[in-house]
Biopython code that builds the backbone (N, CA, C, O; Angstrom):
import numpy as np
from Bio.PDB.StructureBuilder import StructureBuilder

atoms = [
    (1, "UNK", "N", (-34.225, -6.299, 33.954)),
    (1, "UNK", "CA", (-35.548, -5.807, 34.275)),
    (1, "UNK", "C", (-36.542, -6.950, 34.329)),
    (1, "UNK", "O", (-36.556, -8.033, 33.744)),
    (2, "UNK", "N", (-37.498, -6.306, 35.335)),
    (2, "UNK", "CA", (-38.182, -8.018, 35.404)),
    (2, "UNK", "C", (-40.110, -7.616, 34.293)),
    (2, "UNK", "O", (-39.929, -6.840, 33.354)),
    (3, "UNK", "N", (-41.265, -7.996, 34.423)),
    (3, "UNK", "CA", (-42.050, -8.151, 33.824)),
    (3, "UNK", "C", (-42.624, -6.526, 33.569)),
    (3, "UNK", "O", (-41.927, -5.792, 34.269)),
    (4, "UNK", "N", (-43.203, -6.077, 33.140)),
    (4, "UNK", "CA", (-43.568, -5.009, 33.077)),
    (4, "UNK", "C", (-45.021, -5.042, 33.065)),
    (4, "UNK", "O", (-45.623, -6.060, 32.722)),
    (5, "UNK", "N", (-45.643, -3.919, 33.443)),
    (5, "UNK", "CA", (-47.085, -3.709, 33.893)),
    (5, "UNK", "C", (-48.015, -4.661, 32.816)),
    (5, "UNK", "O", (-47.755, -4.480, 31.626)),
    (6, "UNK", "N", (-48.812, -5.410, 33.059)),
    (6, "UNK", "CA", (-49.890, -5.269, 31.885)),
    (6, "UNK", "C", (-51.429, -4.650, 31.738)),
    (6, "UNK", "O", (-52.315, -4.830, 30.903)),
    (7, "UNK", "N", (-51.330, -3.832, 32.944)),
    (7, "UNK", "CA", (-52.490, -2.653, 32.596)),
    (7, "UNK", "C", (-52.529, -2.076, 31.561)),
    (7, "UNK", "O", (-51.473, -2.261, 30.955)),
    (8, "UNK", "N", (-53.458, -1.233, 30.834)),
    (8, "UNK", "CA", (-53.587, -0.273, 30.046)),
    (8, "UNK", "C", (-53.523, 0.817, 30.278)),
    (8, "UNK", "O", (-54.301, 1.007, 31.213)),
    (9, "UNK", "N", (-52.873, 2.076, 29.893)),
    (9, "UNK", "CA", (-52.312, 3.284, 30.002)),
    (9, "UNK", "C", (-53.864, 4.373, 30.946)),
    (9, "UNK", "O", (-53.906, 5.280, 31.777)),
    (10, "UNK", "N", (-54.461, 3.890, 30.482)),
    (10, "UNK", "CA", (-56.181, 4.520, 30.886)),
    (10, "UNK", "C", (-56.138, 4.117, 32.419)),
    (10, "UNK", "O", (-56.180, 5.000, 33.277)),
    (11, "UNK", "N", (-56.047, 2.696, 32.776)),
    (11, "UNK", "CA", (-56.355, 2.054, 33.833)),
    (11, "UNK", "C", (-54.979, 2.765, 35.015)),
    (11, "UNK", "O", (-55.126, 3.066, 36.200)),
    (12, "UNK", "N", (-53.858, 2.854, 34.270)),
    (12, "UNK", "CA", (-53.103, 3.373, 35.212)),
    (12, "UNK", "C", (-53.096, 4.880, 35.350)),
    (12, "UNK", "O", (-52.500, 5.257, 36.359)),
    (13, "UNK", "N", (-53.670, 5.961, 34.497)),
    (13, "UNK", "CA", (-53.515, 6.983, 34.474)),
    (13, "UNK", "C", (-55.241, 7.540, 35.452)),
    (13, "UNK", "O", (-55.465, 8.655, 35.921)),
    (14, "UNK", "N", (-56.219, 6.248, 35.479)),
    (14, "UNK", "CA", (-57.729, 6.290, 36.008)),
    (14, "UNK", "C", (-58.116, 7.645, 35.079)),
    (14, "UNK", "O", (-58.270, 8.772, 35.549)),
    (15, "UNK", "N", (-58.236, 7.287, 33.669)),
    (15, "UNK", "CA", (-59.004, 8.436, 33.076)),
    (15, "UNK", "C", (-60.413, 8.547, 33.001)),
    (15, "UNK", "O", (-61.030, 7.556, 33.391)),
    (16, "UNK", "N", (-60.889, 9.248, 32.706)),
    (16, "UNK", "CA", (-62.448, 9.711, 32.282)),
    (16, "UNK", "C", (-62.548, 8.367, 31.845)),
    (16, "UNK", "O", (-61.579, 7.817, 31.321)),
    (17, "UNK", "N", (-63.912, 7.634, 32.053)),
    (17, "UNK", "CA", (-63.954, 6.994, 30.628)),
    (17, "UNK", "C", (-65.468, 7.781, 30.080)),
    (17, "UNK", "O", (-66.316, 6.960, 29.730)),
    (18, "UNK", "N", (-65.793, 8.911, 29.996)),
    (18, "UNK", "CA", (-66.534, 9.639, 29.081)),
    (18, "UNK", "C", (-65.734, 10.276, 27.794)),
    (18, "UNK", "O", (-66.158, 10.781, 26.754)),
    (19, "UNK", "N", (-64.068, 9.987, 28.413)),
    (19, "UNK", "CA", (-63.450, 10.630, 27.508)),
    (19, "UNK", "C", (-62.968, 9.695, 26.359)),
    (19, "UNK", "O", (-62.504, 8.582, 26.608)),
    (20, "UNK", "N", (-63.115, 10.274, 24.842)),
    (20, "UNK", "CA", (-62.739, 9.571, 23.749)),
    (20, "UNK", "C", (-61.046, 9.086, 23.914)),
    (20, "UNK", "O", (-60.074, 9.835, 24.009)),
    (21, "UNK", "N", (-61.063, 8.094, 23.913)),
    (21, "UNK", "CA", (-59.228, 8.163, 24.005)),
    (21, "UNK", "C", (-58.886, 7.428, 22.409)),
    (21, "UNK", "O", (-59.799, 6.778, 21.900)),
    (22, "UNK", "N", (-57.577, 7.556, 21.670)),
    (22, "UNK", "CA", (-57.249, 6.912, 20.395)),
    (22, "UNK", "C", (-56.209, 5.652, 21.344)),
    (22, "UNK", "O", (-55.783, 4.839, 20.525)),
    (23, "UNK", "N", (-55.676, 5.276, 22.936)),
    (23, "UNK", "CA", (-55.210, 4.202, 23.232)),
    (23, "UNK", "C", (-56.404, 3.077, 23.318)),
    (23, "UNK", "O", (-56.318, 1.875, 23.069)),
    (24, "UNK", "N", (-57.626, 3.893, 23.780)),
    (24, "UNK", "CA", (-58.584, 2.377, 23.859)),
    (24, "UNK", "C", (-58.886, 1.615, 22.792)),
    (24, "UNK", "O", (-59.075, 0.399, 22.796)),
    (25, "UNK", "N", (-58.952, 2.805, 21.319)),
    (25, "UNK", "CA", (-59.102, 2.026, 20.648)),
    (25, "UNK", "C", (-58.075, 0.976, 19.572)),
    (25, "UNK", "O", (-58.373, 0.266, 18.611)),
    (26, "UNK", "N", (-56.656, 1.299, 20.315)),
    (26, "UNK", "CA", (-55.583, 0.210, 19.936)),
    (26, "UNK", "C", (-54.933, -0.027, 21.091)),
    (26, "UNK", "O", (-53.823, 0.479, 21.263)),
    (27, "UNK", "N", (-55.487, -0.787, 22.008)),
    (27, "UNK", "CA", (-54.753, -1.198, 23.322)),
    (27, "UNK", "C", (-53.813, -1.899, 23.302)),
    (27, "UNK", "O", (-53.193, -2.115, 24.343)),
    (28, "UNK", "N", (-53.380, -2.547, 21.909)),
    (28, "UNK", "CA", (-52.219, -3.447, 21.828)),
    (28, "UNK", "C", (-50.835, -2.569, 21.440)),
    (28, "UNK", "O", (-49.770, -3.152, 21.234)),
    (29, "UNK", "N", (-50.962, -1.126, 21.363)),
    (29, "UNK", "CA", (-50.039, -0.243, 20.733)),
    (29, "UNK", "C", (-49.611, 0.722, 21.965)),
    (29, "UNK", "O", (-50.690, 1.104, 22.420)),
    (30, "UNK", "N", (-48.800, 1.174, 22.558)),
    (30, "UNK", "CA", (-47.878, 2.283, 23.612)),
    (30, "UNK", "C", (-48.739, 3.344, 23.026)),
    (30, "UNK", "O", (-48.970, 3.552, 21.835)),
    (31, "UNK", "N", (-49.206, 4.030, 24.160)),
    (31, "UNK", "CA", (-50.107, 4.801, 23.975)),
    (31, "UNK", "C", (-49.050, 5.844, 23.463)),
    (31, "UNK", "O", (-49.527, 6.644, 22.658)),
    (32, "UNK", "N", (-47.443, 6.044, 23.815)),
    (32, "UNK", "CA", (-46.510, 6.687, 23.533)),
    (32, "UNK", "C", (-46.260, 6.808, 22.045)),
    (32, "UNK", "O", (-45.748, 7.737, 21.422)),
    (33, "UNK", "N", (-46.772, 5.575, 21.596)),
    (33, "UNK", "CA", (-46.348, 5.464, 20.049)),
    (33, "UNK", "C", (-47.860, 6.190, 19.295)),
    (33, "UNK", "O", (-47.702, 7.046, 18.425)),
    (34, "UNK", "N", (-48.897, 5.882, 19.597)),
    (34, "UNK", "CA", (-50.132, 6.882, 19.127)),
    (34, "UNK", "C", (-49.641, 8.511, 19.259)),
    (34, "UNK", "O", (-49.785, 9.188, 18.240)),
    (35, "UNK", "N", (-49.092, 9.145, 20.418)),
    (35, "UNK", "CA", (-48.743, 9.996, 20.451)),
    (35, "UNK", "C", (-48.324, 10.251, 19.324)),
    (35, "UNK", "O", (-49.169, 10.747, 18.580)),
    (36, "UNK", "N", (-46.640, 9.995, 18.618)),
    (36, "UNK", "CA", (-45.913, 9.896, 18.129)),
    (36, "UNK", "C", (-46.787, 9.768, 16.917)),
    (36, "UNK", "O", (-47.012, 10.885, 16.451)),
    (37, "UNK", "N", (-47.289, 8.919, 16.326)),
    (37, "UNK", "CA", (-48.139, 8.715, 15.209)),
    (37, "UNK", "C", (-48.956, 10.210, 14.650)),
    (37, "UNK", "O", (-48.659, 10.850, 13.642)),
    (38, "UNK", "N", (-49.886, 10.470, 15.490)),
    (38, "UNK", "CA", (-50.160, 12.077, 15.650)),
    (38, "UNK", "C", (-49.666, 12.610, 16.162)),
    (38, "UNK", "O", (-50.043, 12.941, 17.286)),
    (39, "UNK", "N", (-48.767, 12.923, 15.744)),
    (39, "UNK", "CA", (-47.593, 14.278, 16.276)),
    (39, "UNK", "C", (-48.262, 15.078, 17.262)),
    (39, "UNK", "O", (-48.380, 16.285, 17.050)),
    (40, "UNK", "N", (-48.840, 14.421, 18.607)),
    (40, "UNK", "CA", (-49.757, 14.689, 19.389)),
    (40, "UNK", "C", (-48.473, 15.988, 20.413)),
    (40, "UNK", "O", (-47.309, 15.604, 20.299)),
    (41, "UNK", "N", (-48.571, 16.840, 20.970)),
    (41, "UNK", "CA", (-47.972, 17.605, 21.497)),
    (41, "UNK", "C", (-46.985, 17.157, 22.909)),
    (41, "UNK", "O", (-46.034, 17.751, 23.418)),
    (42, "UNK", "N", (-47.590, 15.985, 23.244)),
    (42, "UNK", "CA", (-46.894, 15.071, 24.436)),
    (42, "UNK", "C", (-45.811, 14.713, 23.984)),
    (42, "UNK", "O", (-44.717, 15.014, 24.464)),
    (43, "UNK", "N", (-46.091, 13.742, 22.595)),
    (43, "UNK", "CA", (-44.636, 13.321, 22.385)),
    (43, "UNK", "C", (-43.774, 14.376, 21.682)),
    (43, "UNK", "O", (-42.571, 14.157, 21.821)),
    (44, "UNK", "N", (-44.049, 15.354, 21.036)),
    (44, "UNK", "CA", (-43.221, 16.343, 20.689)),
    (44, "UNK", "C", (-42.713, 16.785, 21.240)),
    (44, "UNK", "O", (-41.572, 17.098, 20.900)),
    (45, "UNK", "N", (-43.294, 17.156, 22.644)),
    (45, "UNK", "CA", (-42.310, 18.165, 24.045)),
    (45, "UNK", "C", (-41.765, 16.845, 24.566)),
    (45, "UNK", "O", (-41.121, 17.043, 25.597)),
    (46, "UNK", "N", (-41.791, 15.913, 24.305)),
    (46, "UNK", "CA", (-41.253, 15.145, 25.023)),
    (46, "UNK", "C", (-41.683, 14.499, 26.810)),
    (46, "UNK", "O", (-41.029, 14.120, 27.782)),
    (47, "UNK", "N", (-43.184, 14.675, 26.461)),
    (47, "UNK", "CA", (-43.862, 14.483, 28.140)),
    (47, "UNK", "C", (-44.396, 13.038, 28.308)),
    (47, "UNK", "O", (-44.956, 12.735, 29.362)),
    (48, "UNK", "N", (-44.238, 12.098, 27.273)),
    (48, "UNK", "CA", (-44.446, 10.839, 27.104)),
    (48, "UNK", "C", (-43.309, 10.431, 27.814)),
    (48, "UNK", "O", (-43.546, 9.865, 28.882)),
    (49, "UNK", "N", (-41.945, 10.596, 27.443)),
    (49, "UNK", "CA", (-40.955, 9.799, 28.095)),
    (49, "UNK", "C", (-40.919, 10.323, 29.911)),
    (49, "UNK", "O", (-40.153, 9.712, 30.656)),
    (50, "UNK", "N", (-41.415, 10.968, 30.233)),
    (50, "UNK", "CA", (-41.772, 11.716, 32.041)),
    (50, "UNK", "C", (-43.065, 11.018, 31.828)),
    (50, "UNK", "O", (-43.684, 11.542, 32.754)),
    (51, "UNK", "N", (-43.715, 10.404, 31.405)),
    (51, "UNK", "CA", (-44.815, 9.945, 32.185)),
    (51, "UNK", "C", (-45.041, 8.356, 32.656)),
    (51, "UNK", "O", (-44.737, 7.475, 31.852)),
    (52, "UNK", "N", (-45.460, 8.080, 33.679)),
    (52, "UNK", "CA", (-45.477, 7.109, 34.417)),
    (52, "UNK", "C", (-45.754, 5.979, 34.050)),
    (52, "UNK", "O", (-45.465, 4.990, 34.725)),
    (53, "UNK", "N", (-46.419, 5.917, 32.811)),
    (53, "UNK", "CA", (-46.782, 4.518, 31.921)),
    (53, "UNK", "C", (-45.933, 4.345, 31.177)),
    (53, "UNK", "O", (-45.960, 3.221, 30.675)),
    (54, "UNK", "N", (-44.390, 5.584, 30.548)),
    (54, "UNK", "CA", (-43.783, 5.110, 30.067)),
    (54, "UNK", "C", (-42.565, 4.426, 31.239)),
    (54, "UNK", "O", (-41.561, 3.765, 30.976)),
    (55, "UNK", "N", (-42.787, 4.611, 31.798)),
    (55, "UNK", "CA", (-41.673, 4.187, 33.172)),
    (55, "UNK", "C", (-41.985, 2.935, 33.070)),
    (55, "UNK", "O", (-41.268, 1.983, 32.763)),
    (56, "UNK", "N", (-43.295, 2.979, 33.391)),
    (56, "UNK", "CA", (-43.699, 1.368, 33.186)),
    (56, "UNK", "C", (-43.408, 0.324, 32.663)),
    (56, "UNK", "O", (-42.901, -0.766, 32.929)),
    (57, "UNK", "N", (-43.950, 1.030, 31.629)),
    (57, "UNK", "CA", (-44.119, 0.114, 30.071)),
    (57, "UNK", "C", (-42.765, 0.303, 29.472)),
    (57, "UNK", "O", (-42.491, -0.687, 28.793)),
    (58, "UNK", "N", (-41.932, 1.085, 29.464)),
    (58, "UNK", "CA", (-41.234, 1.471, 28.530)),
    (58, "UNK", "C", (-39.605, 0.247, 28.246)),
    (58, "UNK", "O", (-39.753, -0.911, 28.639)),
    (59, "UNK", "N", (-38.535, 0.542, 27.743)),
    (59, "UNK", "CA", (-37.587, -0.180, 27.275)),
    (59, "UNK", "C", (-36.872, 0.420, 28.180)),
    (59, "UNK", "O", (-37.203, -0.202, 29.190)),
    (60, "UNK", "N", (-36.182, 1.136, 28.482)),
    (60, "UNK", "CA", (-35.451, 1.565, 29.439)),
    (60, "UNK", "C", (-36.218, 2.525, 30.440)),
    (60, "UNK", "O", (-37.307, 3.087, 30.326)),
    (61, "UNK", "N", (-35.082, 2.523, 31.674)),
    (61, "UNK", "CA", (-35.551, 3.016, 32.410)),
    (61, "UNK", "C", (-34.284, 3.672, 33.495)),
    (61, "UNK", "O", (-33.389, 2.828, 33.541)),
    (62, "UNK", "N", (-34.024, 4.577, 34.141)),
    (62, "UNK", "CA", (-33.083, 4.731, 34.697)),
    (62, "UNK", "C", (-33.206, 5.195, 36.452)),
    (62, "UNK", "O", (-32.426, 5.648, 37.290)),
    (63, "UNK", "N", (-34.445, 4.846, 36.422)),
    (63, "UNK", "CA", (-35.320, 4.810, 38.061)),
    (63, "UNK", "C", (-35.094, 3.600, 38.278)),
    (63, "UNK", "O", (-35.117, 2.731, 37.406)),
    (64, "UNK", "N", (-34.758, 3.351, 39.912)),
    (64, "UNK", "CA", (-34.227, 1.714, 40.588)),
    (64, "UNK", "C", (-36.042, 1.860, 40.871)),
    (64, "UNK", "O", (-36.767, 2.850, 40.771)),
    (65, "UNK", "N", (-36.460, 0.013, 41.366)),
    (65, "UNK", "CA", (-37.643, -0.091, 41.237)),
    (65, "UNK", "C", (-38.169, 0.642, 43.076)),
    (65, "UNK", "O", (-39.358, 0.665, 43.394)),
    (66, "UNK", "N", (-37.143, 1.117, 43.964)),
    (66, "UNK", "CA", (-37.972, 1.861, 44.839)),
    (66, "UNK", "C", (-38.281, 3.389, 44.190)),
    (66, "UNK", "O", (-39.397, 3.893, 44.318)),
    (67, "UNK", "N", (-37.353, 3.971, 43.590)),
    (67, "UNK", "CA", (-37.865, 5.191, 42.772)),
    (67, "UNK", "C", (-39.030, 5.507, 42.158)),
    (67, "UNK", "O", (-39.740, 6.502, 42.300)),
    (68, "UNK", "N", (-39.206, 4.174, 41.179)),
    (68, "UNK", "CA", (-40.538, 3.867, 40.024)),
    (68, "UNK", "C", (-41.706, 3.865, 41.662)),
    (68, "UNK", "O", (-42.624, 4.684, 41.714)),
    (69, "UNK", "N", (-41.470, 2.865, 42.839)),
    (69, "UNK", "CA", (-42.662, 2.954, 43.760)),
    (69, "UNK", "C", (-43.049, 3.838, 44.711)),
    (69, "UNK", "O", (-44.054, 3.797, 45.421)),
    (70, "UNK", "N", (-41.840, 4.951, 44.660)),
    (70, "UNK", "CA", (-42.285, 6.318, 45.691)),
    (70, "UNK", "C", (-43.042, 6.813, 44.341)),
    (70, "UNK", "O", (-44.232, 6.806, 44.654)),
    (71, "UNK", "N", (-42.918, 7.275, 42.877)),
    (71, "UNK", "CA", (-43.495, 7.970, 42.494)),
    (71, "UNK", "C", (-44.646, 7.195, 41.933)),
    (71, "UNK", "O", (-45.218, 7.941, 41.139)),
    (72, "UNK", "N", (-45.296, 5.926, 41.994)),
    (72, "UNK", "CA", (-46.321, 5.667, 42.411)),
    (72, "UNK", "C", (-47.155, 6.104, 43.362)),
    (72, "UNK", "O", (-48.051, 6.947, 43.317)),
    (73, "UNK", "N", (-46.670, 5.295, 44.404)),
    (73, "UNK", "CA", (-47.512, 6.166, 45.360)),
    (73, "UNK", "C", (-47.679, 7.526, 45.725)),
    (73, "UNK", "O", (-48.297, 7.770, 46.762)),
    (74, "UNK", "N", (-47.309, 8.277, 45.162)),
    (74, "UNK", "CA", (-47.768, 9.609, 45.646)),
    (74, "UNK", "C", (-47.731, 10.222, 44.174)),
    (74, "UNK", "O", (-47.328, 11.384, 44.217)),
    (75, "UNK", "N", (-47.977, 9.867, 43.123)),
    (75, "UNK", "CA", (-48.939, 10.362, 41.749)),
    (75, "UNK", "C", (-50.111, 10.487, 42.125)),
    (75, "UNK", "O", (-50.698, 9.407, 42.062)),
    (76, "UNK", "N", (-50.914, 11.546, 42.596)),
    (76, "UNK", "CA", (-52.247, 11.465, 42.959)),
    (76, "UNK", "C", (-53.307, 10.841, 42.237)),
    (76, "UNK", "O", (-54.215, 10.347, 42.906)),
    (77, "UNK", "N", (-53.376, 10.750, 40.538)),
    (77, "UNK", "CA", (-53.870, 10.451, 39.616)),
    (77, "UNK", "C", (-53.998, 8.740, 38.944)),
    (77, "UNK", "O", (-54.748, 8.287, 38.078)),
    (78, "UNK", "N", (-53.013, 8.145, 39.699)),
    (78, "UNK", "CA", (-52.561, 6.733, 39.869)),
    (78, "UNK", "C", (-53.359, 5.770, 40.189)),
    (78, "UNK", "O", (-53.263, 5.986, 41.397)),
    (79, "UNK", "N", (-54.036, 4.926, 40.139)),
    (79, "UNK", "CA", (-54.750, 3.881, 40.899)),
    (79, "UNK", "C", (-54.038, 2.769, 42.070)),
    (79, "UNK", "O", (-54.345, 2.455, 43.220)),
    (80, "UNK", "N", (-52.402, 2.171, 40.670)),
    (80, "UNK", "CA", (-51.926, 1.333, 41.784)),
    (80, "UNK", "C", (-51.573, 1.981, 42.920)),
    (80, "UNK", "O", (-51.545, 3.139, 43.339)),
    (81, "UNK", "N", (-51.214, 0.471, 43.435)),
    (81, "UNK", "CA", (-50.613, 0.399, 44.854)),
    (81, "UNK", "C", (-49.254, -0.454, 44.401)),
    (81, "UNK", "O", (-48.815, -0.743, 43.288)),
    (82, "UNK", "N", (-48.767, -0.738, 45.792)),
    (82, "UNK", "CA", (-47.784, -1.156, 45.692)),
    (82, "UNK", "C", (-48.206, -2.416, 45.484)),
    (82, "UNK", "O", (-47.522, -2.553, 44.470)),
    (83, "UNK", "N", (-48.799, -3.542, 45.591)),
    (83, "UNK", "CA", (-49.069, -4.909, 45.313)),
    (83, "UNK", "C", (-49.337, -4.908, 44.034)),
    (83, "UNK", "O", (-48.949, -5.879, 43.383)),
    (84, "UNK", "N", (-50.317, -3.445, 43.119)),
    (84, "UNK", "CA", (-50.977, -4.287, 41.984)),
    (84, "UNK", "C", (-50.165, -4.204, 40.577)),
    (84, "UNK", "O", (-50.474, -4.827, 39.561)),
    (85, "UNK", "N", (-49.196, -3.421, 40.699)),
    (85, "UNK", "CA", (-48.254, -3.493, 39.236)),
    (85, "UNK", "C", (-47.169, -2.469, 39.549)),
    (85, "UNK", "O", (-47.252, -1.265, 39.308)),
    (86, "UNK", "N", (-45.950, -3.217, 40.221)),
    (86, "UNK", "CA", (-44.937, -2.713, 40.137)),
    (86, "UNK", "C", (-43.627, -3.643, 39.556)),
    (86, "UNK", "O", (-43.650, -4.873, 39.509)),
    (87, "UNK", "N", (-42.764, -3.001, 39.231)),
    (87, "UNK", "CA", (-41.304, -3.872, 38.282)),
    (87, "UNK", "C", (-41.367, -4.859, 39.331)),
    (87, "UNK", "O", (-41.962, -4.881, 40.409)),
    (88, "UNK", "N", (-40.513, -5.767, 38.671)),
    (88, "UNK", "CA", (-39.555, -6.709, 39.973)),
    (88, "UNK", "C", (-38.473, -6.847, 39.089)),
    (88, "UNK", "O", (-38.487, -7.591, 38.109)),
    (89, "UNK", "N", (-37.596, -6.178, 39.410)),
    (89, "UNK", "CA", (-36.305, -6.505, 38.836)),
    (89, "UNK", "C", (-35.261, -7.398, 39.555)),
    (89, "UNK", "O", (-34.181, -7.641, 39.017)),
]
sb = StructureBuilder()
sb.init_structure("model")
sb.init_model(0)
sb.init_chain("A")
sb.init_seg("    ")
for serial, (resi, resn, name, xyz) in enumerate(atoms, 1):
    if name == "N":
        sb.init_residue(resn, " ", resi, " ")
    sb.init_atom(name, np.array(xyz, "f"), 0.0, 1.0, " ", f" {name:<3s}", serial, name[0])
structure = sb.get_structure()
């Protein structure tokens, strides 16, 4: 696997920023693992490992890197593109 994103989970997901988030205020931590920390309902159902920052970011992965860039581009909610943070494996 080659470098992995270094956006922040906010920046790739383009959230509110009116909205309080607990990743902004530890941006050095997987927003997956805050989940997890507060037994937040994402990571309990298990919707952290389906979501696109963990694809990203994550340790494994079992999407080839055109897979990870069709469901980029057409995540409506997404900012990148294909130039600004995709794998290179």
């Amino acid at each position: 696997m080659g470098e992995k994103c270094d956006w922040p989970c906010w920046e790739i997901m383009n959230c509110d920023e009116s909205k309080k988030c607990p990743a902004k205020a530890r941006p050095g931590t997987p927003c997956w693992e805050i989940a997890r920390e507060m037994s937040d309902y994402r990571y309990i159902l298990q919707i952290c490992t389906d979501c696109i920052v963990h694809v990203l970011k994550g340790e494994k992965t079992i999407l080839s890197k055109n897979e990870i860039q069709s469901i980029m581009v057409t995540k409506a909610n997404c900012v990148l593109t294909r130039e600004d943070c995709l794998l290179t494996y």
